[in-house]
C-alpha positions in Angstrom: 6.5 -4.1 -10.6 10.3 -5.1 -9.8 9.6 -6.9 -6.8 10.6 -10.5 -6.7 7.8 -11.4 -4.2 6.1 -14.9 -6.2 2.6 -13.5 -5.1 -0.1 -11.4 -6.7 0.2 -7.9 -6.4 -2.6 -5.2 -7.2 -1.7 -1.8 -7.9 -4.1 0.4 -7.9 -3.6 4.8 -8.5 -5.8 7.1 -7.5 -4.8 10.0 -8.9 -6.7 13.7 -7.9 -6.6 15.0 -11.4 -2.6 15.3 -12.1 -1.8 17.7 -15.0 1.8 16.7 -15.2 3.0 13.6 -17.8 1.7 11.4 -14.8 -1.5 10.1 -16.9 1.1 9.2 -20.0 3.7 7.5 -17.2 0.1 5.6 -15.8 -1.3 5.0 -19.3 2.0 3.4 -20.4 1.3 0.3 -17.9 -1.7 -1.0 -20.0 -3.8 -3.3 -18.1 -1.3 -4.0 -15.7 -2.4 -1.8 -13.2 -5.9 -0.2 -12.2 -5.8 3.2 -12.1 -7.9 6.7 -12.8 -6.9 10.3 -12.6 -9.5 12.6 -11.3 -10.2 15.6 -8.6 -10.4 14.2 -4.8 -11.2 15.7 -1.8 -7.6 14.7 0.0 -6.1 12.2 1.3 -8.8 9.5 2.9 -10.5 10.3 -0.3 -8.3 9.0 -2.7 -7.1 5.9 -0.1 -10.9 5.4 0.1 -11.7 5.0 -3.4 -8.4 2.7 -3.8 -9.0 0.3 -1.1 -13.0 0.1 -2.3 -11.6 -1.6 -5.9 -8.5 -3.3 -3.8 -9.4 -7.3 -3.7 -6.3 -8.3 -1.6 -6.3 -9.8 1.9 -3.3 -7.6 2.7 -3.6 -3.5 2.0 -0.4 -0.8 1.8 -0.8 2.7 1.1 1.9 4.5 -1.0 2.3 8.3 -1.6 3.8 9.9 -4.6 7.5 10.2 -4.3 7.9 7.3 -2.0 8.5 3.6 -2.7 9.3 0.5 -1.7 12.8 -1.0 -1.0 14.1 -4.7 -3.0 12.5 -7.5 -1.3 10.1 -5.3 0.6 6.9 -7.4 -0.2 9.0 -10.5 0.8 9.9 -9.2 4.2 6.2 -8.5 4.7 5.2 -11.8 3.8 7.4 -13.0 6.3 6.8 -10.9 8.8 3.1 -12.4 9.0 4.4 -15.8 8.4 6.6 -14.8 11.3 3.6 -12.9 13.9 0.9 -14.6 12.5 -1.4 -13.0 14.9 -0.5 -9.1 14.2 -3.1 -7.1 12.5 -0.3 -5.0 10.6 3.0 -5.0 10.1 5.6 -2.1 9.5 9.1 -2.6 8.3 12.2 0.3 8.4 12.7 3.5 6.2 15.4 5.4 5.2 14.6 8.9 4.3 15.7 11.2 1.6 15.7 14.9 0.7 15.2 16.1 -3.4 18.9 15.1 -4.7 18.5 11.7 -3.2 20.5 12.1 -0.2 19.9 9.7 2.9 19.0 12.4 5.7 18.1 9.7 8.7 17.0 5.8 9.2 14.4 4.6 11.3 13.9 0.6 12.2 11.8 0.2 15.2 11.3 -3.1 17.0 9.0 -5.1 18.8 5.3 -4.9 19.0 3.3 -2.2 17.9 0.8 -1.0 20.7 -1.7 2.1 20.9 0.6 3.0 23.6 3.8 2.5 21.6 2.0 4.4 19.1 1.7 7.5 21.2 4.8 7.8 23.3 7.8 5.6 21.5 7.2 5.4 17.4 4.6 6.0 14.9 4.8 3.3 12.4 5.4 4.9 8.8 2.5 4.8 6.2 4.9 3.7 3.6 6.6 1.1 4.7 3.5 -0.6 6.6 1.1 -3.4 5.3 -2.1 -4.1 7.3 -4.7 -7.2 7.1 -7.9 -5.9 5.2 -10.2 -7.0 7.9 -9.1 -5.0 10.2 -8.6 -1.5 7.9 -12.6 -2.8 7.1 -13.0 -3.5 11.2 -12.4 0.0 11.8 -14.5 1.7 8.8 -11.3 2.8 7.3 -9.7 5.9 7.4 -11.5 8.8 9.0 -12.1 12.0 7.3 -12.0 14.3 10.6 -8.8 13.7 11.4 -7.6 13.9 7.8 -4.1 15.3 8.8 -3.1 12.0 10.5 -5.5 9.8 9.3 -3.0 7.1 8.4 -1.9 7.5 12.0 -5.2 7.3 13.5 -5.8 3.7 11.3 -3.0 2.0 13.1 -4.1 3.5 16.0 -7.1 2.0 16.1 -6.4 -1.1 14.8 -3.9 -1.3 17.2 -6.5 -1.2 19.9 -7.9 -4.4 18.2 -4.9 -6.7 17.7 -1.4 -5.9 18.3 0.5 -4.6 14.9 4.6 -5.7 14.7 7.9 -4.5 13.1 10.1 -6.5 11.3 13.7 -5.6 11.3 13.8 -5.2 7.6 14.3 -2.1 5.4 11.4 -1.8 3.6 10.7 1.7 2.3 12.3 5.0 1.2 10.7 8.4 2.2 11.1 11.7 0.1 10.9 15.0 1.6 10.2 18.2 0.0 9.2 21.6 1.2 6.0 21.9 0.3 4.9 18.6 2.2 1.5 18.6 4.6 4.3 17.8 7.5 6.2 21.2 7.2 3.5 23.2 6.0 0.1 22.3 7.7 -1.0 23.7 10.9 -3.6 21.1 11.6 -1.0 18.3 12.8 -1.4 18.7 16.5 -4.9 19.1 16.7 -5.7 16.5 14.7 -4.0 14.3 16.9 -5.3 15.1 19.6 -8.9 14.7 18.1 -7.1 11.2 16.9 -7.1 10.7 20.9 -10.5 12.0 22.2 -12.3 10.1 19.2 -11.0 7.3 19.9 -11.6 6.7 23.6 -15.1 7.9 22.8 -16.0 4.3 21.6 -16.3 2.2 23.8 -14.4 -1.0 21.7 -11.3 1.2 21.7 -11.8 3.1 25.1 -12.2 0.2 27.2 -9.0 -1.3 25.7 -6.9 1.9 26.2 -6.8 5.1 27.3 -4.7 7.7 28.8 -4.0 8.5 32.2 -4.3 12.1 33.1 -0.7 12.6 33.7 -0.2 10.5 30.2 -2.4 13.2 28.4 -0.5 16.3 30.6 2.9 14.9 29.0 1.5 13.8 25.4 -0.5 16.9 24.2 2.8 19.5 25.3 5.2 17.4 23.3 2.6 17.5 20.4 1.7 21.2 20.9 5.8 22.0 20.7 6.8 18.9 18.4 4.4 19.7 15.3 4.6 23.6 16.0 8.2 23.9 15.7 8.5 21.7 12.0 5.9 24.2 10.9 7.6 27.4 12.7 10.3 26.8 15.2 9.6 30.6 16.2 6.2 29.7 17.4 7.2 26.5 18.9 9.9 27.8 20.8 7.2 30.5 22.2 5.3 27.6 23.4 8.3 25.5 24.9 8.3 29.1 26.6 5.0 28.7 28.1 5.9 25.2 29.5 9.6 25.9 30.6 8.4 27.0 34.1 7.1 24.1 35.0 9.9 22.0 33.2 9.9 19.4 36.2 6.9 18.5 36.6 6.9 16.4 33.2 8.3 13.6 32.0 11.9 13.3 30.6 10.6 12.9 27.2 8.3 16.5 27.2 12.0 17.7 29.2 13.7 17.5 26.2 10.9 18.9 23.9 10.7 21.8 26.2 14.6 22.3 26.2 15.3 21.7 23.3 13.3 24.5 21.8 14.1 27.2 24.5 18.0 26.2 25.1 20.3 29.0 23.3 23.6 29.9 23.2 23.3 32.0 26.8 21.7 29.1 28.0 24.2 26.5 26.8 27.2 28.9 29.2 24.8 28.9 32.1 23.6 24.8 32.3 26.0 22.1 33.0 26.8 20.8 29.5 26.1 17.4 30.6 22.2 18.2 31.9 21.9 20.6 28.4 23.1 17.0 26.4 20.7 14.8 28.7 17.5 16.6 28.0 17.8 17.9 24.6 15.7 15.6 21.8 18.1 12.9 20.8 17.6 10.2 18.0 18.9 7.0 18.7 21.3 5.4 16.1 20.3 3.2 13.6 22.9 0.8 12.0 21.3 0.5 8.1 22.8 -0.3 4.9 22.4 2.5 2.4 19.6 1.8 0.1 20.0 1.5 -3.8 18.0 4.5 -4.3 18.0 3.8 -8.3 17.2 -0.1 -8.0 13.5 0.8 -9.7 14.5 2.3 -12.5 15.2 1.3 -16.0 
């Protein structure tokens, strides 16, 4: 509502039945926004039913506790102003635990690719804005892989037309403990069905598709990556399982590997510069701290 983008926007809230003061917070908007609380079935469910009463050409998909940054609707604008041929475009978050804290930044660039998708960064579902033709293109989001089904959209849109970032900070993202990314189990094979499903038809397969060393890297660093969020006991029992063949993959599954099975008896025995070189690393990101409280009031 606070955005200075001259525009129309639609909001639209599909709410799965909230028993908080949500309905009073919603029913104080009047007719300014469309909205209905009732029970779901999840996630695609309630993205589903928004985007079937959505009559925008451009579509973005916000979760509760999340929002959008000044000037976020502005920078997307641009941003297809700027790649005029990118199916979506994603923009950079900053992300925040319950007292409002900044815990980590995250502004990739360049073109968004299946491939970029899978190995280098997964563009976030709150600070990305796709063209409605192609969410329609692809029959929307897909109920069997409900776990990642935002990531499995821009992965097959992808497939069709090249998505882009834009350098701007567009989005803030809350966590909490209770969240489907710390608590679900489903995460890694969900992806992996993201994967197989998708080079099943033939309009995506014949675009992309792994390599058989590709899927030997991809589906360890999964397996470990999602695991260890959820448990780090269990996924450092399955870095365990993949430790003896540690060369054989790539540098990235490396430092997956290590860096759930390196301890402190470890640390003494590697060379500190090889323990360093292979452990998971996050590059830095240069970002202005947000104005967390910009929305309210």
């Amino acid at each position: 509502m606070k955005q200075d983008y001259p525009g129309s926007i639609e909001i639209i809230v599909s709410d799965g039945g909230s028993t908080d003061e949500t309905v009073e917070v919603l029913e104080g908007y009047g007719d300014r926004i469309t909205w209905w609380s009732a029970k779901d079935k999840g996630f695609v469910d309630a993205v589903t039913r928004g985007v079937a009463k959505a009559t925008g050409t451009i579509l973005a998909v916000q979760s509760s506790d999340d929002y959008y940054l000044p000037g976020a609707f502005r920078a997307m604008a641009a941003g297809f102003e700027h790649y005029p041929e990118a199916s979506f475009i994603s923009g950079g978050e900053h992300t925040i635990d319950l007292a409002g804290n900044v815990v980590s930044s995250g502004s990739p660039r360049g073109e968004i690719t299946p491939h970029t998708i899978l190995f280098q960064a997964i563009p976030p579902q709150h600070a990305t804005f796709v063209k409605r033709r192609y969410f329609e293109e692809t029959g929307g989001m897909r109920l069997a892989v409900d776990m990642c089904a935002d990531i499995d959209q821009w992965y097959r849109i992808a497939h069709l037309a090249p998505g882009h970032y834009i350098p701007e900070m567009v989005a803030v993202y809350q966590l909490h403990p209770d969240q489907r990314t710390a608590t679900s189990d489903k995460w890694y094979p969900n992806l992996v069905k993201m994967v197989e499903l998708t080079e099943e038809e033939s309009r995506y397969g014949s675009v992309f598709r792994l390599s058989d060393e590709e899927r030997r890297n991809l589906y360890p660093y999964w397996e470990i990556n999602w695991t260890s969020k959820r448990d780090p006991a269990a996924g450092r029992a399955i870095a365990m399982r993949y430790l003896p063949s540690l060369l054989s993959y790539s540098t990235r599954t490396r430092r997956m590997i290590l860096g759930n099975t390196v301890n402190q008896v470890a640390r003494k025995v590697l060379p500190r510069g090889l323990v360093s070189a292979l452990r998971p690393t996050s590059p830095p990101v240069k970002a202005e701290r947000p104005d967390l409280d910009w929305w309210k009031g």
